[in-house]
N, C-alpha and C positions, 0 to 999 in steps of 0.2 A: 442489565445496564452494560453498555458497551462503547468503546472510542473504535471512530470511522474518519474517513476523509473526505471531506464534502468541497468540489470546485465550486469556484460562485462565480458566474460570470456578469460585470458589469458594464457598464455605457462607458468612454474616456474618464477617467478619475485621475488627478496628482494622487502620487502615493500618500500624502498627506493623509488626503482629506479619506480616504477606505474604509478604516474603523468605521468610522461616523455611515459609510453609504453599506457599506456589510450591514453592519447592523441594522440598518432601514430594511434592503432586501433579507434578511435571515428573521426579522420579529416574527411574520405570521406564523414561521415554523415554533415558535418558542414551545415549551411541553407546558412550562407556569404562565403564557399569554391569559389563561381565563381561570377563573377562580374553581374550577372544577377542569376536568379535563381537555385538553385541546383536542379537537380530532385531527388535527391536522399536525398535532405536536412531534416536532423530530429531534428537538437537544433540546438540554436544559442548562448547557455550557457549551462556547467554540473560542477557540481561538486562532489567530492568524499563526498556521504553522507547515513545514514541510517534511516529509520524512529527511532525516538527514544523511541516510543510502541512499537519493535518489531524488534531491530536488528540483527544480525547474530550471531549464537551461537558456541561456542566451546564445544568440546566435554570437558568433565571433566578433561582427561587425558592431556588435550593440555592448559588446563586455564595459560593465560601468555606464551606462546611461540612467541616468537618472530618474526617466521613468519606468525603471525595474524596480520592485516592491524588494526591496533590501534593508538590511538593519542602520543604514546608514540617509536612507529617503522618508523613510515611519516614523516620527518620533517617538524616542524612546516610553514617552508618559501615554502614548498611543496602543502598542505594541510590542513586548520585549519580543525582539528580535536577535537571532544568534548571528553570527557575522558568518560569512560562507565562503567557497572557494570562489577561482577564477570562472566564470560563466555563468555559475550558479545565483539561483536566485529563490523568493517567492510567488513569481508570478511578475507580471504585469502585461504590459499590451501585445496582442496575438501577435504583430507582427514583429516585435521582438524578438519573440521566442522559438524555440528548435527543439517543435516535436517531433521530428523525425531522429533525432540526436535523441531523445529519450528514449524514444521506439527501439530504437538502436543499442542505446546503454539496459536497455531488459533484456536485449535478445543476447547477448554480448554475455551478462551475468547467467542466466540459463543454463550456457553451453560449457559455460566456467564452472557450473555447480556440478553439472555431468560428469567433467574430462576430471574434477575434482574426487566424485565418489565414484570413478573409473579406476584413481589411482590409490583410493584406498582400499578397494577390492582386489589389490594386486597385493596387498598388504595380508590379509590376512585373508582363514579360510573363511569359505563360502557361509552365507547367513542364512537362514529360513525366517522368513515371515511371521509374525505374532497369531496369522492364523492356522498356521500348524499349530501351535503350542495349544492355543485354544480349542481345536480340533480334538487333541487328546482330552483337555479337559473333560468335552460332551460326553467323550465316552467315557469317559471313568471319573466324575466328579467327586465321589467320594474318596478315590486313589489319590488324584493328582490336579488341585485348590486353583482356580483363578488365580490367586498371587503366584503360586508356584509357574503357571505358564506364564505371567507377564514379566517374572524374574529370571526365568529361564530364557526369557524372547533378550531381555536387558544385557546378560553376561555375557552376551555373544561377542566375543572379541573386534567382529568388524562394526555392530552397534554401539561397542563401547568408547569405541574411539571414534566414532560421529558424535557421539555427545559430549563427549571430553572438549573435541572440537567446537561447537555449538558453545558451551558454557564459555568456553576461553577467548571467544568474540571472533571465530572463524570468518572471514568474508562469505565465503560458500557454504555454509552452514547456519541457517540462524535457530533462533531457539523453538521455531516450532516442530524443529525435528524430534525435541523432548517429550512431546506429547503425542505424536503420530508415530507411525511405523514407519520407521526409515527406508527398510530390506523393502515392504511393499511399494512403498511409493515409486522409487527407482526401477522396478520390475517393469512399471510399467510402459506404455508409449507415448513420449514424448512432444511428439510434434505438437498435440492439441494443447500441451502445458506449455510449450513453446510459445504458441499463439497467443493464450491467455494470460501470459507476463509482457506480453508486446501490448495487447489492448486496455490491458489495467498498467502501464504506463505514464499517461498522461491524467486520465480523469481518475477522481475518487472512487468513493461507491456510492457519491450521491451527487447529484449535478446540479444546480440553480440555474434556470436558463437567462437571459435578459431578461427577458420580462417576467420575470421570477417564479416561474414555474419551477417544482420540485422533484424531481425523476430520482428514482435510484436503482438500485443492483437487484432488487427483488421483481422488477418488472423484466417481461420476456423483452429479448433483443438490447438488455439496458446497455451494455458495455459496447455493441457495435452504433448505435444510435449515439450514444454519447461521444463518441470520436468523429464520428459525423459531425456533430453539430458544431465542438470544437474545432475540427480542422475548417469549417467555413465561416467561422466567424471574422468579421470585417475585422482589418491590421487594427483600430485602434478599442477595439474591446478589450477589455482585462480582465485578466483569468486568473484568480487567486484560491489557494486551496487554505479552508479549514479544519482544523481537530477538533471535531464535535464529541460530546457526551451525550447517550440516551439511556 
């Protein structure tokens, strides 16, 4: 079981009336639609939500229109909604919105998270990777214990203080450094991670099309097709993202 973000994109809707049209287009995916299995079941819970690093942006020209999905257009009995910044939103009509301004604000955090664990490697010394440590393990496992390498990879003073950071609600650090290898991740090149925070930007990891077709991250080409599909949709389609449970 796991929480994803799924866009859904509808025909013209008042913010109002959403709940009620979501939920029209999201049934057939239900996981409890049928008294035995759904095969087509993709949540068994969603609700209207946005990450709140990185929500949906309005254009300048649009900040406060009222056909942007905000805690203040939903009613409350609808949708609990959190109130958000200036521009920000949860969606609503394509031509509102400013996905290139989001494109923008991924590639922007990227380069922040970089020049960030640039300046903490200037901080302390050099780290080795969790598969050196492991490495040793192979060859001597009765010497020297799985815990002993993943304890050893931990105390490493420039790892210690990525997680320190990570736990204390770092901007450029978030908590999945806690469970990955920090030393390897950062070794490696960039540019394609680069790309892959630009096009997981806008769409979820699962998409609802108009006509309610269900695409997600598990199909080839899903992240480039899906920005496609999004950036051509007509100005008055609405594009609202959900927190599914499966």
């Amino acid at each position: 079981m796991s929480k994803f973000f799924v866009t859904v994109c509808l025909p013209s809707t008042k913010p109002r009336k959403l709940p009620e049209a979501i939920a029209a287009v999201m049934a057939p995916y239900d996981a409890n639609l049928t008294d035995d299995w759904n095969p087509v079941g993709q949540w068994d819970w969603w609700v209207i939500h946005s990450d709140t690093e990185s929500p949906y942006l309005a254009l300048p020209a649009h900040d406060g229109d009222r056909r942007l999905v905000t805690a203040s257009t939903v009613p409350r009995r609808k949708a609990e909604l959190d109130g958000l910044g200036p521009l920000e939103c949860y969606g609503g009509p394509r031509g509102l919105l400013d996905f290139d301004a989001m494109r923008r604000r991924a590639a922007i955090r990227h380069d922040a998270m970089l020049a960030a664990w640039e300046e903490l490697t200037a901080l302390h010394p050099a780290a080795r990777p969790l598969s050196d440590f492991v490495a040793r393990h192979e060859s001597d496992p009765g010497g020297y214990s799985l815990a002993d390498a993943k304890r050893e990879h931990l105390v490493q003073p420039l790892v210690q203080d990525l997680a320190q950071r990570a736990v204390s609600g770092d901007p450029h650090f978030d908590m999945s450094f806690l469970l990955n290898d920090p030393v390897a991740y950062f070794a490696q090149e960039h540019e394609m991670a680069r790309q892959s925070s630009v096009q997981c930007a806008v769409p979820g990891a699962a998409l609802v099309t108009l006509d309610g077709v269900w695409t997600d991250a598990d199909s080839d080409g899903y992240w480039e097709q899906a920005n496609s599909y999004l950036d051509g949709l007509h100005a008055e389609a609405v594009v609202v993202d959900l927190l599914c449970h499966y």
